[in-house]
N, C-alpha and C positions, 0 to 999 in steps of 0.2 A: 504494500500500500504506500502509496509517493504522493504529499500534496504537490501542487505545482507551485504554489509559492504562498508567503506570508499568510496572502489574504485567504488561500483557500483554509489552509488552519483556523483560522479567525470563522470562517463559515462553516464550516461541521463544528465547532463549538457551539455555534448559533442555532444550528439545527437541534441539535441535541436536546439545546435546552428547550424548546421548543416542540421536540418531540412528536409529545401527546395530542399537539395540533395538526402534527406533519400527514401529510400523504408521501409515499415513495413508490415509483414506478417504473418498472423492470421491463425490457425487452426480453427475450427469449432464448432464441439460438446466439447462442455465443456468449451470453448473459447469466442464464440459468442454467444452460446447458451446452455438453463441448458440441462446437461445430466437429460433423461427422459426413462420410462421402455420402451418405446414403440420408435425404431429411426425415425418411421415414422411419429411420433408427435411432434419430434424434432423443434422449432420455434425459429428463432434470438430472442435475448433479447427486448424488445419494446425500449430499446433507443440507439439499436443497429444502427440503419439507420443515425439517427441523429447525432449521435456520429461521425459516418466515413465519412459522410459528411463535418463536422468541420475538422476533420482529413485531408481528401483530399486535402481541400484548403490551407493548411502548407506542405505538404510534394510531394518528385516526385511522390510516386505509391503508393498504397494499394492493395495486395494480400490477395486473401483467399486460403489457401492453405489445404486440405481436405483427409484422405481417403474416402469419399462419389463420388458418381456418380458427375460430375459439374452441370448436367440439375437439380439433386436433392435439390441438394445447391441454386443453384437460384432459384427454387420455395419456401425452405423454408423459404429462407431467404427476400423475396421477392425481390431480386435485380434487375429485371427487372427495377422494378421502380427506385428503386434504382439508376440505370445504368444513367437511363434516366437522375437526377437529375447532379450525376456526368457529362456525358454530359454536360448538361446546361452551366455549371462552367469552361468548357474545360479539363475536366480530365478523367480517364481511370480506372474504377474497372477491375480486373482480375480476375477470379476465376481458380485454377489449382486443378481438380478434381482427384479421386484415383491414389493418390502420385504423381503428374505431368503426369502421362499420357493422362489424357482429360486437355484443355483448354478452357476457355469461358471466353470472355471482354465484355463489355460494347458498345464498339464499333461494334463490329458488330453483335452479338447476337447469335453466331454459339458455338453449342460445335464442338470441332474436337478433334481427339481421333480415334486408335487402332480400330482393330478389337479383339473380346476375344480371352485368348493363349486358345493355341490347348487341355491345359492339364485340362481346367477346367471343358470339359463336363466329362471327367471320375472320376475327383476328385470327383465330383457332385453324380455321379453312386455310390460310394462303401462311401458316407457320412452318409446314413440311419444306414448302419450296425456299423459303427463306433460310433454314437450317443446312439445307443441300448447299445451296449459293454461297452460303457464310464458311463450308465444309467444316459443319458443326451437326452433320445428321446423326450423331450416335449421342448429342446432348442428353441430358437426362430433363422432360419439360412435367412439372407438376403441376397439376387442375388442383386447382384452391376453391372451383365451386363459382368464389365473386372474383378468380382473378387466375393468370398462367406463372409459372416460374422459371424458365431454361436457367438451368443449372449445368455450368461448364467445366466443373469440378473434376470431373469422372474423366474427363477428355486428356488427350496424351498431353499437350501446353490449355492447359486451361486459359492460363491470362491471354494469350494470343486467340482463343477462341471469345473470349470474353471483349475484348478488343475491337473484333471483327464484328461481332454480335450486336452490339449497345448500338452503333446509330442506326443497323438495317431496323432492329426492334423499335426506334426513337420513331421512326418516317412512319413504320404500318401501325405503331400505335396508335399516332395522331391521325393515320387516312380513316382506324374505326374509332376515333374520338375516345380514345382509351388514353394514358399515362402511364411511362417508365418510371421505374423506381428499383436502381442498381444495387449491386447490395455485394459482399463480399462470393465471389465467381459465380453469380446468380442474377438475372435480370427478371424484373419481375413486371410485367402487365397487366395492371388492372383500372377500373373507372377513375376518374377525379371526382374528388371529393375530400371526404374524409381524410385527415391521416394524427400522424401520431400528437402532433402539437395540439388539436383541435380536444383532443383526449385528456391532455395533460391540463386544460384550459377550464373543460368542465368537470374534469375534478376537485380543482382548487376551489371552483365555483359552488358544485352542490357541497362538498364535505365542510365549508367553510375553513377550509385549511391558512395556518399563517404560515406556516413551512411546507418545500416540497424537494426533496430527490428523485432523479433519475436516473437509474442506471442503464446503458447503451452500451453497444458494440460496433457498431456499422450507420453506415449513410443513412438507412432506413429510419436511425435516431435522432438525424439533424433537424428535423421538423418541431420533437419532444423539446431539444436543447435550447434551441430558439425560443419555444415556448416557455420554459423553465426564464429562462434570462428576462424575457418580458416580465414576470410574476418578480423577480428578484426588483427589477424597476421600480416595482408596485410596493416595493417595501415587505416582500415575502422573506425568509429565512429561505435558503436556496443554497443546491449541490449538485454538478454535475459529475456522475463519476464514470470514466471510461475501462468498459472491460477491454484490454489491449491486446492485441493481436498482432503479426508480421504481415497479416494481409492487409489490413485498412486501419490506416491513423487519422482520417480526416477529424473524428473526436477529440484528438489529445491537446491539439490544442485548446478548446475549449471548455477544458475538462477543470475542473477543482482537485479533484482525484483520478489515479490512474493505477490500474488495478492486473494481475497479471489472470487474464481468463477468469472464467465462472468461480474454480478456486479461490482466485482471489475477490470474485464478488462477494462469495460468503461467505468470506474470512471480515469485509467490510463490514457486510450488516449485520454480524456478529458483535462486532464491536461497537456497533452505531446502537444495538441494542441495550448493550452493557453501561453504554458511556447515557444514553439516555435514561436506563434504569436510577443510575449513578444521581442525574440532574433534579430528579423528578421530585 
């Protein structure tokens, strides 16, 4: 765990003491869970459960906040159970699924969520040939349901497929009024709208939160960070902290904290819990 300077020290104190008010919001793969070749092998960290349990009982909310399907996240992650335990304690997990447009709590056990935009069964139509052209037809492409993934992961140079990929993806997004949103050797397709800032916006809002962390891994978090830094404007107690990676550092800069992987996330909110316990 590394601040980046003075002031981020001076701001997890703040939080801390603040706590009980805070909400904290978690991305997923690479966040909660190690980035793995396969997303459908994707597993929370084993002391993932644990950890956000001690978490809950210090602070107002815990968000997971995801480009994934929500119904996906909570099997991976097994938060059913999870949910339950939260429960127990009187407290509320939330999961906010491809960029805030699906939601699912603890409370009641529903995803709710959209129907898919109009544009993505013809994106879908004209993706073979585009994969061929980019000589990226053995990609790995994942149906999220409201949105596509080509995953260049599995490919002999992934960055160099990844590379070739982004702008043919960027041009057929926008011909079916769809939006890119890149992510560590994965391009993801889906509607405009929604995304992770607008999440991070209305939870400070309903929870009446005076404090808020985020924790990120990738681009897909720049939208949360931004929003995070706005609310710190507003006189919030605020934390950005980057799970770090060799693949994407677009985060670190903008980070308070800088974190080595999921291990190191919850080695953080271990201690954010403790040192909160400590304040209270």
């Amino acid at each position: 765990m590394r601040f980046t300077s003075p002031d981020a020290m001076q701001r997890y104190a703040a939080l801390a003491r603040v706590a009980a008010q805070s909400v904290v919001g978690l991305d997923f793969d690479g966040t909660l869970a190690p980035i793995v070749d396969d997303p459908e092998k994707a597993r929370i960290h084993p002391r993932g459960p644990g950890v956000l349990l001690d978490l809950a009982a210090q602070v107002r909310g815990i968000a997971i906040v995801t480009g994934r399907p929500a119904r996906q996240v909570v099997a991976l992650g097994a938060l059913d159970d999870l949910g339950t335990s939260f429960s127990d304690q009187g407290r509320e997990l939330q999961v906010f699924g491809q960029y805030g447009n699906e939601r699912w709590s603890s409370a009641d056990r529903r995803v709710l969520g959209p129907r898919p935009p109009h544009g993505l069964a013809s994106f879908l139509g004209d993706l073979p040939r585009i994969l061929r052209r980019c000589d990226a037809a053995d990609a790995y492409v994942e149906d999220k349901g409201l949105a596509v993934a080509v995953h260049t992961r599995r490919l002999a140079a992934p960055d160099a497929a990844f590379q070739r990929l982004l702008p043919e993806l960027a041009i057929a997004a926008e011909r079916h009024g769809m939006k890119v949103e890149p992510g560590r050797q994965v391009i993801e397709v889906r509607a405009p709208g929604a995304d992770k800032g607008d999440v991070v916006q209305k939870l400070a809002h309903d929870l009446g939160a005076t404090g808020f962390c985020f924790v990120g891994d990738d681009l897909g978090d720049l939208d949360a960070f931004h929003a995070v830094a706005e609310l710190r404007e507003d006189g919030l107690a605020t934390l950005l902290v980057c799970s770090a990676s060799d693949e994407e550092s677009a985060l670190v800069p903008l980070s308070d904290v800088v974190v080595a992987g999921p291990g190191g996330v919850l080695d953080f909110l271990s201690r954010l819990a403790t040192d909160a316990a400590a304040s209270a």
